[in-house]
C-alpha positions as CSV (number, residue, x, y, z in Angstrom):
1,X,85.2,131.3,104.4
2,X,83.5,134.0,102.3
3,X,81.9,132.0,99.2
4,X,83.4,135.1,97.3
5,X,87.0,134.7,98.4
6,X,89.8,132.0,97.4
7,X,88.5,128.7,96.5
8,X,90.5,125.2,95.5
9,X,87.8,123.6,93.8
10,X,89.5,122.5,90.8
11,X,92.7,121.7,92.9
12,X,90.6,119.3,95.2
13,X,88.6,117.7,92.3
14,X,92.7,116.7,90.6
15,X,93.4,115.5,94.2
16,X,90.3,113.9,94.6
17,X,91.1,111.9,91.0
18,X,94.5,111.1,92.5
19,X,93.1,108.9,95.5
20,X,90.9,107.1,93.2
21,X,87.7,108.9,92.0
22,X,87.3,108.5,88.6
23,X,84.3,110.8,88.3
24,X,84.1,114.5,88.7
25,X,82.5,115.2,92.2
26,X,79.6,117.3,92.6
27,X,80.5,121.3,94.2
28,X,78.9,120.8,97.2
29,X,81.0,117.8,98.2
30,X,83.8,119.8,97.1
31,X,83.2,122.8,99.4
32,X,82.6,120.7,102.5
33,X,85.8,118.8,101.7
34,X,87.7,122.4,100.9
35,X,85.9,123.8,104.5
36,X,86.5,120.6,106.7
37,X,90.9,121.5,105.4
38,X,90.3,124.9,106.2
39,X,89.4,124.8,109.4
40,X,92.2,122.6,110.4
41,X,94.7,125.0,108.6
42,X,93.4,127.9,110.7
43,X,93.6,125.2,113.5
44,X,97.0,124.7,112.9
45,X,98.0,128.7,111.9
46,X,96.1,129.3,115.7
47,X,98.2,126.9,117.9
48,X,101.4,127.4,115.9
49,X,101.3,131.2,116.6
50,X,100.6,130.7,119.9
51,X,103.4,128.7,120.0
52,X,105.8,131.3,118.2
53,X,104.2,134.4,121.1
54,X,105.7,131.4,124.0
55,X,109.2,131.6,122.6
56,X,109.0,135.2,122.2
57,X,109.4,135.2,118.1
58,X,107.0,137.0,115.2
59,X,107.9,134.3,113.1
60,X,105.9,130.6,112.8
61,X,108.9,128.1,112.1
62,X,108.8,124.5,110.8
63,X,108.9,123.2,114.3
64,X,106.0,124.8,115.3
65,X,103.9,123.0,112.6
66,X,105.9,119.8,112.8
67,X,105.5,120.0,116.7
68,X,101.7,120.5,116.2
69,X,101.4,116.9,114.5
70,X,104.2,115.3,116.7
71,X,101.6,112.5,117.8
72,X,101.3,111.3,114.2
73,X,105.3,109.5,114.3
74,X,104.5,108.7,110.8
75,X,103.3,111.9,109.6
76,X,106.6,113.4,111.2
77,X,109.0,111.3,109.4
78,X,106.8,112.2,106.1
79,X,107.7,116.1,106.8
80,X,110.7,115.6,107.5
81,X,111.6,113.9,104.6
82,X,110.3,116.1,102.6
83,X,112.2,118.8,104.1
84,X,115.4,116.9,103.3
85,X,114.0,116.3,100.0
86,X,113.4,120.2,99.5
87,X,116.8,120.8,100.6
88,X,118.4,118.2,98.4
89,X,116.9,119.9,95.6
90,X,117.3,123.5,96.6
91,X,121.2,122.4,96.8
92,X,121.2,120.1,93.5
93,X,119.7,123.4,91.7
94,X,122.3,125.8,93.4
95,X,124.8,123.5,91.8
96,X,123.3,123.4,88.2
97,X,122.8,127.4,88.1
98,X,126.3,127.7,88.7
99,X,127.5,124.9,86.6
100,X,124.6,126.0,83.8
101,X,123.0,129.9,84.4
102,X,121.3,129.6,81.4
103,X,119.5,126.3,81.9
104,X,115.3,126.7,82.5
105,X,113.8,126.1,85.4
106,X,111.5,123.0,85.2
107,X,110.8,121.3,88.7
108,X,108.0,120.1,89.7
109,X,105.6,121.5,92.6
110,X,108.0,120.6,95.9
111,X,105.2,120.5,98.1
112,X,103.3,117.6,96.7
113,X,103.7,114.4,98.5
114,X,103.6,112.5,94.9
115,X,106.7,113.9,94.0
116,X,108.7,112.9,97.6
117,X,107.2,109.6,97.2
118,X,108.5,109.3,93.3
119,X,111.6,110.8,94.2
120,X,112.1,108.3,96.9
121,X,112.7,105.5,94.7
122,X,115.7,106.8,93.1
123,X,118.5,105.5,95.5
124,X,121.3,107.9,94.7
125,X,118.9,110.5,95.6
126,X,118.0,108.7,98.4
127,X,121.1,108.7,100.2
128,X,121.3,112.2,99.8
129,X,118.0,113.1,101.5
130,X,119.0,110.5,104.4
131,X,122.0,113.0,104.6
132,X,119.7,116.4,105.2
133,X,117.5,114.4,107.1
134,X,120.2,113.6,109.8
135,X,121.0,117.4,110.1
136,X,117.3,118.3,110.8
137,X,116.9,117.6,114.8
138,X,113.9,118.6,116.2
139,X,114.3,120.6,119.3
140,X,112.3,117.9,121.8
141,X,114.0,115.1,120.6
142,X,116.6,113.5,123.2
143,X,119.2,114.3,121.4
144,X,118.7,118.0,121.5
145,X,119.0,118.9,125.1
146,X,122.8,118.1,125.2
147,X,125.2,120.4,123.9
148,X,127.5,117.1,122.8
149,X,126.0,115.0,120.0
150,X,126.1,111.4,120.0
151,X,128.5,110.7,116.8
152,X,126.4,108.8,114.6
153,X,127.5,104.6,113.6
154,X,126.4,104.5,110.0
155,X,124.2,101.9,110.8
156,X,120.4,101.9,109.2
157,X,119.2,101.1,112.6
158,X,120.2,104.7,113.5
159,X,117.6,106.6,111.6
160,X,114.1,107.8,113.4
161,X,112.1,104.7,114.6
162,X,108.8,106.2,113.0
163,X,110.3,105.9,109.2
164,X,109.2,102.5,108.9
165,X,105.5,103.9,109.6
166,X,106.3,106.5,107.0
167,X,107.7,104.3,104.5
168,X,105.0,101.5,104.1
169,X,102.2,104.5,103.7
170,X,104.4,105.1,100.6
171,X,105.0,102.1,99.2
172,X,100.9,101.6,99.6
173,X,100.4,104.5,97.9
174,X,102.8,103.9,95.2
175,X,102.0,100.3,94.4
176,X,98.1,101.8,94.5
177,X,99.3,104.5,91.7
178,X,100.8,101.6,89.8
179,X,98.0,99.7,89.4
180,X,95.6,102.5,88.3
181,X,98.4,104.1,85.5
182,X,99.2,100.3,84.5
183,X,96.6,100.3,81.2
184,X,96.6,103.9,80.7
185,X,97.1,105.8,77.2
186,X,99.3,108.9,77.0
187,X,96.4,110.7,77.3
188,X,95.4,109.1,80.1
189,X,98.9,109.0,82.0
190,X,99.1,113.2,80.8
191,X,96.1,114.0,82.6
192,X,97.1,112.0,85.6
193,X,100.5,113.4,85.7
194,X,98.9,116.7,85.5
195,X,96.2,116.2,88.7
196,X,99.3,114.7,90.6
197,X,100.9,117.9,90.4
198,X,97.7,119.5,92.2
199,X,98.7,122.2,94.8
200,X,96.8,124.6,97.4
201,X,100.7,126.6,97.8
202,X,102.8,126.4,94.3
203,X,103.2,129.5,92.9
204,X,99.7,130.6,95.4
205,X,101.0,131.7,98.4
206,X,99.7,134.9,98.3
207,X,96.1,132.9,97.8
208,X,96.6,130.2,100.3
209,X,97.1,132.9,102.9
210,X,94.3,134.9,102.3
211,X,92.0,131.7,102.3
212,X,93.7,130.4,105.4
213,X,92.7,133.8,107.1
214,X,96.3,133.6,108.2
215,X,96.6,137.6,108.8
216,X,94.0,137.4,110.8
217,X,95.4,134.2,112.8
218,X,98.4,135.4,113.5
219,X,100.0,139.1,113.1
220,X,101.8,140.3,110.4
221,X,101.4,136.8,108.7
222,X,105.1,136.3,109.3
223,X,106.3,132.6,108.6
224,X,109.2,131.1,108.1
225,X,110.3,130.1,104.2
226,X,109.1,126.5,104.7
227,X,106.0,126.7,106.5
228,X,103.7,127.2,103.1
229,X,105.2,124.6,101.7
230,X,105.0,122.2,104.6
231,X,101.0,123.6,104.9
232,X,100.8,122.7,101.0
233,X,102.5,119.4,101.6
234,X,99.7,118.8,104.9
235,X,96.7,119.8,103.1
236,X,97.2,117.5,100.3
237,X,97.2,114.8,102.2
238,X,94.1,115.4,104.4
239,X,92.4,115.5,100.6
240,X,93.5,112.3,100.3
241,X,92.7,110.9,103.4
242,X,88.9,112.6,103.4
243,X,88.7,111.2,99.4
244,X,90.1,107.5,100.2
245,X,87.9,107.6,103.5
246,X,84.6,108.7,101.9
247,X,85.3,106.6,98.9
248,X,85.7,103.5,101.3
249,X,82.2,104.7,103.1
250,X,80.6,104.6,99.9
251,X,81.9,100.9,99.4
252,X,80.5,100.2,102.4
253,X,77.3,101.3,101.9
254,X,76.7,99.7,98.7
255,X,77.6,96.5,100.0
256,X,75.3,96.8,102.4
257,X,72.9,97.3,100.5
258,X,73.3,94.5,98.2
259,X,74.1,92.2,100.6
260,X,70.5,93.0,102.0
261,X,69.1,92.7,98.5
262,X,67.6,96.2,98.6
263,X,68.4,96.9,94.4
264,X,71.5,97.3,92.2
265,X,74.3,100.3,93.0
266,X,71.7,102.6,90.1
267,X,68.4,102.1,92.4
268,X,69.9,104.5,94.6
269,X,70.0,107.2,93.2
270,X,67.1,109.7,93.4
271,X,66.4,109.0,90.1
272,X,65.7,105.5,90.5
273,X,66.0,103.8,87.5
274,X,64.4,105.8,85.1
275,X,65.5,107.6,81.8
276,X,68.7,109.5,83.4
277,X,69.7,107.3,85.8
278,X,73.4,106.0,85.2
279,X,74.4,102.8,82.9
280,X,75.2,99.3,85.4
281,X,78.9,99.5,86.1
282,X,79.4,103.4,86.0
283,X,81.4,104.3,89.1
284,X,79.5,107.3,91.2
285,X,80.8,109.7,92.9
286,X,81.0,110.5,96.4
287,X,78.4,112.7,98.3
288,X,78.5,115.1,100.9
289,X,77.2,112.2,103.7
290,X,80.7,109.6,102.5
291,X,82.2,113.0,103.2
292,X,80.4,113.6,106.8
293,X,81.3,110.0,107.6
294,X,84.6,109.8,106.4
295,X,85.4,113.0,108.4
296,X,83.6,111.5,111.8
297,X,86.3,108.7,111.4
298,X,89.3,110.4,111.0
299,X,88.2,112.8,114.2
300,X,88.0,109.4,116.3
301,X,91.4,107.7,115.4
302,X,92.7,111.8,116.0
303,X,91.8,111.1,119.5
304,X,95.3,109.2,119.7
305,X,97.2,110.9,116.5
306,X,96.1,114.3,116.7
307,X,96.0,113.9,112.9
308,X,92.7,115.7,112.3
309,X,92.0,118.4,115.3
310,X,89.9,121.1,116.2
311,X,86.3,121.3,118.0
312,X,84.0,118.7,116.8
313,X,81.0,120.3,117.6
314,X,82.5,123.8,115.2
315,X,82.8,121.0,112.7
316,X,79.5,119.6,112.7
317,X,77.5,123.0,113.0
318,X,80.1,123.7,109.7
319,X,78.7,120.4,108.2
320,X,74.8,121.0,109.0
321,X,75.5,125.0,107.3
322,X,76.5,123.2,104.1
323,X,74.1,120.3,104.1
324,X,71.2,123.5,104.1
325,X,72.9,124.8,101.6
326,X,73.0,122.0,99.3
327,X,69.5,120.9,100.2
328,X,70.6,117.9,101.6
C-alpha cells in the first residue's frame, strides 16, 4: 500500500476502542494492523476471482467470499446472518418508503457486526432474519445438489449446526460491551456509539476498492451488490480479533513480568520512571510487537479455520518493513 493512497487510520483507532483499548494507539501500530487486513482482503479479492474465472462469470458473488472462509462454521453463520439481516432491512425499508416517501433515511452502517449483534436481540426481528436466512442455501451444502428440497419441520433443531458457534461469540461480545457502557456518561456512551459505527465500506466503497487494489486483483472490479459490504462486515472483525489478541499479549507480558518481580507495569517503558513516564494505573496501549504476536497466533489456529490466510513468510517480511520503519 502506497503510504500516499487510502488509509483507515482513524476507522481502526474507533475499532480498536471498541474491543477494549481505552487509549489512543500509536500510528505505527495502526498501519501494521491496517497492512496485516489488507493483505488478507487482497488475499481474499485473489482467490475469490479466481473462483468467479472457474465458473465462467466477471462478477465476484457472496459465495465466493463466504466459500473462501467456509472452514470457519462460525464465521459462516455470522455472514449469513447478516445477510438475512441486510435483507430484512432492505425489505422493512421498501415497506416504509411506500407506506411514508417522505420519511428520512436514518440507518445505521449495515456492515458493522455491532449492529447484527444489537439487532439480534430484538425477537420480532429475529424471527424475521431466521426467515431470510432459510432462503439463503449455499451452493455446497447437501441440500443443494437436489432439485427437490427437503420441506422444512419448523423445528429449531432444523437451523445450521454452526449457529450455536456463532451465537455464543455474540452473546460474549455483547455481555463484554455491557460491562464497559455500564458507568458511562452520555458523553461517554455518545462517543462509544459513535466508534461502534466504525466502517472501512459505508458510504467508502469507492475508497475501500482503491485501497484493496481490487482493480488490479481482479478485472473490471466487478462484484456483486453484497460483496463490499460482506468485505466491510469481515474486516471489522479481523480489527477486533488483532486488538483483543494483542491486548491479551500485552496482559500476558505484564504479568510476566510481575510475577518475576522485574518492576511495576511504568518501569517498562523506555522512559523508565522518570519525569514523563505515565501515572500507576494508566492503562497503555498496545505496540507493534502485541501486534506481531497476536497476528503469529491467529495464523496458527488459521491452520484448521482458514480464518486468517495468506503466505506467512509475505507477512513477516511486511512486519520486519514496518518495524524499520518505526525504528523498532
Amino acid at each position: 500500500m502506497a503510504d500516499k493512497g487510502p488509509s483507515f487510520h482513524v476507522e481502526i483507532a474507533q475499532m480498536l476502542f471498541i474491543a477494549g483499548e481505552t487509549t489512543e494507539p500509536s500510528i505505527t501500530t495502526t498501519h501494521l494492523i491496517e497492512r496485516i487486513v489488507q493483505h488478507q482482503v487482497i488475499e481474499i479479492f485473489t482467490r475469490a476471482s479466481a473462483l468467479a474465472t472457474r465458473r465462467g462469470t466477471r462478477y465476484i458473488t457472496n459465495e465466493d467470499i463466504i466459500f473462501i472462509v467456509r472452514h470457519d462454521a462460525a464465521k459462516v453463520s455470522r455472514l449469513r446472518t447478516f445477510l438475512a439481516w441486510k435483507d430484512v432491512r432492505k425489505n422493512l425499508k421498501d415497506d416504509d418508503d411506500k407506506a411514508n416517501p417522505e420519511a428520512v433515511d436514518i440507518t445505521a452502517p449495515e456492515n458493522n457486526p455491532a449492529a447484527v449483534e444489537e439487532a439480534g436481540t430484538t425477537n420480532a426481528a429475529a424471527a424475521g432474519a431466521k426467515k431470510s436466512k432459510k432462503k439463503s442455501a449455499l451452493p455446497w451444502d447437501v441440500s443443494s445438489f437436489f432439485s427437490v428440497q427437503v420441506p422444512e419441520l419448523g423445528g429449531e433443531d432444523d437451523e445450521d449446526d454452526d449457529g450455536e458457534g456463532a451465537d455464543d461469540e455474540t452473546r460474549r461480545r455483547l455481555r463484554i460491551n455491557d460491562e464497559r457502557t455500564l458507568n458511562m456518561t452520555r458523553e461517554e456512551y455518545a462517543v462509544w456509539a459513535e466508534c461502534r459505527q466504525a466502517s472501512f465500506t459505508w458510504r467508502k466503497a469507492k475508497r475501500f476498492k482503491e485501497w484493496a487494489c481490487l482493480a488490479d486483483v481482479h478485472e473490471g472490479a466487478r462484484v456483486a451488490e453484497d460483496v463490499i459490504d460482506i468485505m466491510g462486515f469481515l474486516t471489522a472483525e479481523m480489527v477486533q480479533k488483532l486488538g483483543e489478541g494483542a491486548r491479551k499479549v500485552f496482559d500476558e507480558e505484564d504479568a510476566g513480568i510481575r510475577a518475576k518481580g522485574k518492576g511495576k507495569m511504568e518501569d517498562r517503558n523506555k522512559g523508565g520512571c522518570g519525569l514523563f513516564a505515565p501515572n500507576e494505573g494508566t492503562r497503555r496501549p498496545i505496540e507493534v510487537r502485541h501486534v506481531q504476536e497476536a497476528y503469529r497466533k491467529l495464523q496458527m489456529s488459521s491452520n484448521r479455520t482458514k480464518a486468517f490466510s495468506g503466505p506467512s513468510r509475505m507477512v513477516s517480511k511486511l512486519i520486519e518493513q514496518i518495524s524499520r520503519f518505526a525504528g523498532v
